[in-house]
C-alpha positions in Angstrom: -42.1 -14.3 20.1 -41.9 -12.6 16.7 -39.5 -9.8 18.3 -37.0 -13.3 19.1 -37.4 -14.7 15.4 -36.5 -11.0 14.0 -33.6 -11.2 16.2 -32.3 -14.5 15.6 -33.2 -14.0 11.8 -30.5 -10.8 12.1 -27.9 -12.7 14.2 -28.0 -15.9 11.5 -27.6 -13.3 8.8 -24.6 -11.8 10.4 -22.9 -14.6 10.6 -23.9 -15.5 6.9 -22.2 -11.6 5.9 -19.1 -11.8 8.0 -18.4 -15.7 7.6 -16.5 -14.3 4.4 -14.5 -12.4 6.3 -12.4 -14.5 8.7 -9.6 -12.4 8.6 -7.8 -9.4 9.0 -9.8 -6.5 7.7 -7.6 -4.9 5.0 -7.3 -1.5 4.5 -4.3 0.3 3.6 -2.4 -0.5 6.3 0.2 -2.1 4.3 1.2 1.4 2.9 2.8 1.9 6.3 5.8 0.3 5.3 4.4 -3.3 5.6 3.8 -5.5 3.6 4.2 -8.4 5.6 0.0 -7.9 6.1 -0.7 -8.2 2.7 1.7 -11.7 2.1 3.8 -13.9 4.6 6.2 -14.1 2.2 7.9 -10.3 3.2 9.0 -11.7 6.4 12.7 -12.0 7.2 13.4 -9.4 4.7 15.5 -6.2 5.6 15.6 -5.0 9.4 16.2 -7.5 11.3 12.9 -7.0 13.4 9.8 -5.0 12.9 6.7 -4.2 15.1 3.8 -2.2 13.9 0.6 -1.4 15.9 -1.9 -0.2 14.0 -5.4 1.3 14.8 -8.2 1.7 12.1 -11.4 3.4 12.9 -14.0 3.5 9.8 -16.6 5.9 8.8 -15.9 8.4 11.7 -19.2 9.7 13.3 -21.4 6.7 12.4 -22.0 5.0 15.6 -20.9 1.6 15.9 -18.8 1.8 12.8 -16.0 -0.9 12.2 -13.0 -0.4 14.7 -9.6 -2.7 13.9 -6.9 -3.1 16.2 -3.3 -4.9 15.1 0.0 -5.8 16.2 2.6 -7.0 13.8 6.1 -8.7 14.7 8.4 -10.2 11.9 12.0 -10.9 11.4 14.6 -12.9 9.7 15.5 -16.1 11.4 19.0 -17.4 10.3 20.2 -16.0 7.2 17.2 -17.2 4.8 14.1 -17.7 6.6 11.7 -15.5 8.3 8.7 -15.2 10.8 5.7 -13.1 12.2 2.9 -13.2 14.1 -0.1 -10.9 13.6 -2.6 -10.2 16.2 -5.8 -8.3 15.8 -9.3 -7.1 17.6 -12.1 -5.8 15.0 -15.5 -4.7 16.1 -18.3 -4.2 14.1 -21.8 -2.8 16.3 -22.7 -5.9 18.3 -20.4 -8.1 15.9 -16.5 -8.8 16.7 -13.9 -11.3 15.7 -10.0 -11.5 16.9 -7.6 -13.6 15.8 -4.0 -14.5 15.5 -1.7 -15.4 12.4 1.2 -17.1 12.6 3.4 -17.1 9.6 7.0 -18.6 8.5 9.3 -17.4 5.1 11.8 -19.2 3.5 13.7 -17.4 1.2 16.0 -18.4 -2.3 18.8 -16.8 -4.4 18.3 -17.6 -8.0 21.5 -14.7 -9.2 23.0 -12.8 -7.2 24.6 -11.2 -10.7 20.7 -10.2 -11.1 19.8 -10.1 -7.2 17.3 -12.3 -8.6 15.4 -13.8 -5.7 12.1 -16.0 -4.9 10.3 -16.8 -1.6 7.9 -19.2 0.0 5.4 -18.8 2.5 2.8 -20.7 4.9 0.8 -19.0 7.9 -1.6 -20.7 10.1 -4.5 -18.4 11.8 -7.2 -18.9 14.2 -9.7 -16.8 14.2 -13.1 -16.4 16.9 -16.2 -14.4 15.3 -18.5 -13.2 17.8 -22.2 -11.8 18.6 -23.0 -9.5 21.5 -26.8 -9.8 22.3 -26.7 -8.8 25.7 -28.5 -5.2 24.1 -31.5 -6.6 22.7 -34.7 -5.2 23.1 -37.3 -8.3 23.5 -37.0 -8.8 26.9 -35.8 -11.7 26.8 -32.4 -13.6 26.9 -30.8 -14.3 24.1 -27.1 -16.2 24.5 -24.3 -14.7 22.8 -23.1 -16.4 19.5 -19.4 -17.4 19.5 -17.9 -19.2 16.3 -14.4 -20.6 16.0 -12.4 -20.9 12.7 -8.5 -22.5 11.8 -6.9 -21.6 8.8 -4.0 -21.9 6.3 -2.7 -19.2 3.9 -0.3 -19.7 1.2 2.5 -17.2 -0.6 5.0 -16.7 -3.4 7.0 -14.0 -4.2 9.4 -13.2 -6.6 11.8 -10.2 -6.3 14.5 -8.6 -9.2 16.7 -6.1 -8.3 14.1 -3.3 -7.0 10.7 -4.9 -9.1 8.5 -7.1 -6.5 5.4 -9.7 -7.0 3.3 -11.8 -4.9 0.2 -14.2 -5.1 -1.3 -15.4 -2.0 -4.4 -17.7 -1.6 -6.1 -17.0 2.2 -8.2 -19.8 3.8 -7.3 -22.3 1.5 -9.4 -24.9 3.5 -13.2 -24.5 3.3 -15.5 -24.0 6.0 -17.2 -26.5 8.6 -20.8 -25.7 8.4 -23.3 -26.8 11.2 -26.2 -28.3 10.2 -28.8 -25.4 11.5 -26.6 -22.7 9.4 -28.4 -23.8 5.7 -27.0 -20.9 3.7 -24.3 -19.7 5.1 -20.8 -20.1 2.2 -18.2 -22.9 2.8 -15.9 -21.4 0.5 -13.9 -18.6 2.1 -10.9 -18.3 -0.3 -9.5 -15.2 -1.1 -6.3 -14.6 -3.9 -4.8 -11.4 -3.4 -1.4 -10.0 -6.2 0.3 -7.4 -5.3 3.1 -6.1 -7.4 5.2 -2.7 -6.7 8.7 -0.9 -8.1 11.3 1.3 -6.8 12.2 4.2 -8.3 15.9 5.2 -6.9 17.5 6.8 -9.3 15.5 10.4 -9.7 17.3 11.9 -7.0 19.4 11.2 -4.3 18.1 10.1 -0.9 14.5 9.7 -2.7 12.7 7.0 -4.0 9.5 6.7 -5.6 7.2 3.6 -5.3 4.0 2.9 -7.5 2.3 -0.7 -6.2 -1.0 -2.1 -7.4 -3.2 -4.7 -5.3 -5.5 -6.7 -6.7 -8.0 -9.1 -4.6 -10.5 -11.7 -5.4 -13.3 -13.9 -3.6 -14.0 -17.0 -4.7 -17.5 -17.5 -2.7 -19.2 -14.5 -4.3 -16.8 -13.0 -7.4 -15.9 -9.9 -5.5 -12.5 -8.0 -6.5 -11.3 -4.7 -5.9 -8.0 -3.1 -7.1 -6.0 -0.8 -5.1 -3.6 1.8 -7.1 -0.9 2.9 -4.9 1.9 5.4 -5.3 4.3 6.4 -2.0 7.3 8.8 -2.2 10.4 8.7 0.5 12.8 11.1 1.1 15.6 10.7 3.5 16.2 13.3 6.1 18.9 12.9 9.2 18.8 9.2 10.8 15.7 8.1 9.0 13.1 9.1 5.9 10.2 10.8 5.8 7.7 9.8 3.1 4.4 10.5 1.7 1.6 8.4 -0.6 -2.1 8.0 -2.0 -4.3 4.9 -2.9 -6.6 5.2 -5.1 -9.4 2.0 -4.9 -12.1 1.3 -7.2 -14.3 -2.0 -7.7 -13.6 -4.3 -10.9 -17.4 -5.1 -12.0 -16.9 -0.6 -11.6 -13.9 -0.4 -13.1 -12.0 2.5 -12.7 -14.6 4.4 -10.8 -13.6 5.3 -7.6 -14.6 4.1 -4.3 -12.0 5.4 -1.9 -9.1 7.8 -2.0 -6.5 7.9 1.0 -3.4 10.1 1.4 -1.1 8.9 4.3 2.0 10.2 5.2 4.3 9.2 7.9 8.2 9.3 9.3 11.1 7.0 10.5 13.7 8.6 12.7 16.0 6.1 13.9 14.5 3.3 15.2 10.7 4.6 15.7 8.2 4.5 13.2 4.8 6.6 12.8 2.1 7.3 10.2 -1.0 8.9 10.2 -3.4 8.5 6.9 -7.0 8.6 6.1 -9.5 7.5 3.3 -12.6 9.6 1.8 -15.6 7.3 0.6 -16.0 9.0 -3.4 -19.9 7.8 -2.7 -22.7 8.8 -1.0 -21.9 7.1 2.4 -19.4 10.2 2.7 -22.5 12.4 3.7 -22.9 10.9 6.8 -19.4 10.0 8.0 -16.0 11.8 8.3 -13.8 9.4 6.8 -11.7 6.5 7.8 -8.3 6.9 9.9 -5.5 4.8 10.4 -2.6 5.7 12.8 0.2 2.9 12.9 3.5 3.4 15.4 6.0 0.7 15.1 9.7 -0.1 15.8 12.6 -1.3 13.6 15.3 -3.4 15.6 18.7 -3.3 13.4 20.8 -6.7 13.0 23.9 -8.1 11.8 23.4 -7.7 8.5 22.2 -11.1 6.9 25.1 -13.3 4.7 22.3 -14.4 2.4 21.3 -11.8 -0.5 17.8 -13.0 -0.6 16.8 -11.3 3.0 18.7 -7.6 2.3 16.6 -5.2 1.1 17.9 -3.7 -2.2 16.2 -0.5 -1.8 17.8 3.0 -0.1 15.8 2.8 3.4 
């Protein structure tokens, strides 16, 4: 009997840790030329379509460690609006949840003597959070825990001439809570900024990109910032580019708690990158890293009438 409460007590206070997290788990996986992850608000802008599937597997060597799987599709619809869906499968030990996102973009010119634009967003996710005991070690049954979770995130950007910045507020709608789950946070709100600037003019065929992204939990104060700087250069029917992040924790500010290079190519329509993060604490001893591998494909268009969907950078 005790061996049932302890597991029951761990299976209750999994779904108290991870009932924060109904979503996507972020990484850097934006860096890999999209930012349609990070805010709705991206989509419809530039090619006319764009896939990425993306694979993340954290703390290499640790057994069970956090596996994420995710398949992006956005493009412009008309000449102003734009839409995506995002798919995903992330397993954590005996803990999963998979979801779906779908998003739409509308999209305004306020001068096009500026190229002075500003865009709305809305997405709608579902997302199912789930608990594998099949593995327990009582000896007795214990029936898998499934939880169920709909959601609405909102976006603004504003974009001038090559300078970019968003706000978004994820799971604006609080949390059902069962009555047996005493405990367990309502509030699931996150508020993410994310801000970045093209560099064109220091050579040609090269640009130079610093970003910053900030995020922020409602339910228990928690931010981190992400410092970001990525480099493109263009070579024969595409670009090749290179980039770091640099990520520290606010209440540690400026102290790092990850550092990831990436690099990655474009050659006509196909799309890869390959990058990977170091812990800069003392988790690193017993891991090798987290890596992130992300293939897509970029369908071309007639080029859209409307200012506010062309890209107004080089590639």
């Amino acid at each position: 009997m005790r061996k049932i409460l302890i597991i029951l007590s761990v299976v209750f206070c999994s779904v108290k840790l991870s009932a924060q997290e109904v979503e996507l788990p972020q990484y850097v996986s934006h860096l890999a030329d999209n930012p349609f992850l990070i805010s709705p608000t991206f989509a419809g802008i530039g090619t006319g379509l764009q896939i990425r599937l993306n694979g993340v597997s954290q703390w290499i060597g640790v057994k069970d460690a956090p596996d994420t799987q995710s398949l992006t599709v956005e493009a412009r619809i008309a000449d102003t609006f734009g839409g995506g869906i995002t798919v995903f499968n992330d397993k954590n030990g005996y803990t999963s949840h998979k979801g779906a996102k779908l998003s739409f973009a509308s999209h305004l010119t306020l001068s096009d003597f500026h190229d002075s634009f500003l865009s709305f967003a809305l997405s709608y996710s579902f997302i199912q959070f789930g608990i594998d005991t099949s593995e327990n070690n009582s000896g007795q049954i214990v029936p898998n825990r499934t939880l169920n979770n709909s959601n609405f995130d909102v976006g603004i950007l504003y974009r001038y001439e090559r300078f970019s910045i968003t706000a978004n507020v994820v799971n604006i709608l609080n949390k059902e809570i069962e009555n047996f789950q005493t405990g367990e946070p309502e509030i699931l709100r996150k508020y993410n900024f994310f801000a970045s600037l093209i560099l064109a003019r220091i050579s040609r065929d090269f640009e130079l990109e610093p970003s910053i992204l900030v995020e922020y939990r409602e339910a228990d104060k928690r931010s981190r910032t992400d410092m970001n700087i990525k480099a493109r250069k263009g070579v024969r029917d595409g670009y090749v580019w290179a980039g770091l992040s640099y990520t520290f924790l606010n209440d540690q500010f400026f102290q790092p708690n990850a550092i990831a290079p990436l690099f990655g190519l474009k050659k006509n329509n196909l799309y890869m990158s390959y990058g990977f993060s170091i812990n800069m604490n003392k988790t690193q001893d017993f891991n090798y890293g987290t890596h992130m591998i992300t293939l897509g494909f970029d369908y071309e268009r007639r080029p859209s009438l409307a200012r506010c969907t062309q890209k107004m950078v080089i590639f």
